[in-house]
N, C-alpha and C positions, 0 to 999 in steps of 0.2 A: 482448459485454458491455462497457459503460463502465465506466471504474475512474475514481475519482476523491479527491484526499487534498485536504483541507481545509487549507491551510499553516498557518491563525489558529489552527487547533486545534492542530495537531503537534507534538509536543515532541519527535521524533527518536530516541526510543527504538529504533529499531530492532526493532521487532517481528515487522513487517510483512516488514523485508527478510530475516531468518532463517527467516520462515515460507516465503515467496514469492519467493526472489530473482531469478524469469525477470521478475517484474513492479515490484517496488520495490527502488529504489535510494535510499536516506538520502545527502542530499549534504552533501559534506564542507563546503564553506563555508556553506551557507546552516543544516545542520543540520538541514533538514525532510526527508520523505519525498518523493520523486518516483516517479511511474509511467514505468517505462523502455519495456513492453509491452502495455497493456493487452490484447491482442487473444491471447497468451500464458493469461490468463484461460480460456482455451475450451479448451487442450488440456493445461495442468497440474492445474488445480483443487484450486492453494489459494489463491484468491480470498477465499473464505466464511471461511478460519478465518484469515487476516492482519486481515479486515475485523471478525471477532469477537474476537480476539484486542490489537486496539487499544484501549491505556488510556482515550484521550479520543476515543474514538468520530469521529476524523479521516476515517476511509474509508467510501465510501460508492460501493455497487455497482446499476448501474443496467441491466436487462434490454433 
């Protein structure tokens, strides 16, 4: 599965990395979300609910 976080959208909330943290990482200077694992995705599976869970619909998951 591709994981993919939008930085233009991001606001850093931290959603994503309390939901997911094998796959997102909020970095400390830049303040946006990063994907640390995407491949992580395939044997955690919360993918769906970081990617639903997002305010401004930054993430976006691709089969």
């Amino acid at each position: 599965m591709n994981v993919r976080v939008d930085e233009e959208l991001c606001i850093g909330c931290g959603n994503c990395e309390d939901i997911c943290p094998a796959v997102f990482h909020v970095d400390e200077i830049s303040g946006k979300s990063q994907v640390i694992d995407s491949e992580a995705c395939e044997f955690v599976g919360c993918c769906e609910a970081a990617e639903e869970n997002c305010p401004v619909e930054a993430i976006s998951l691709e089969e």
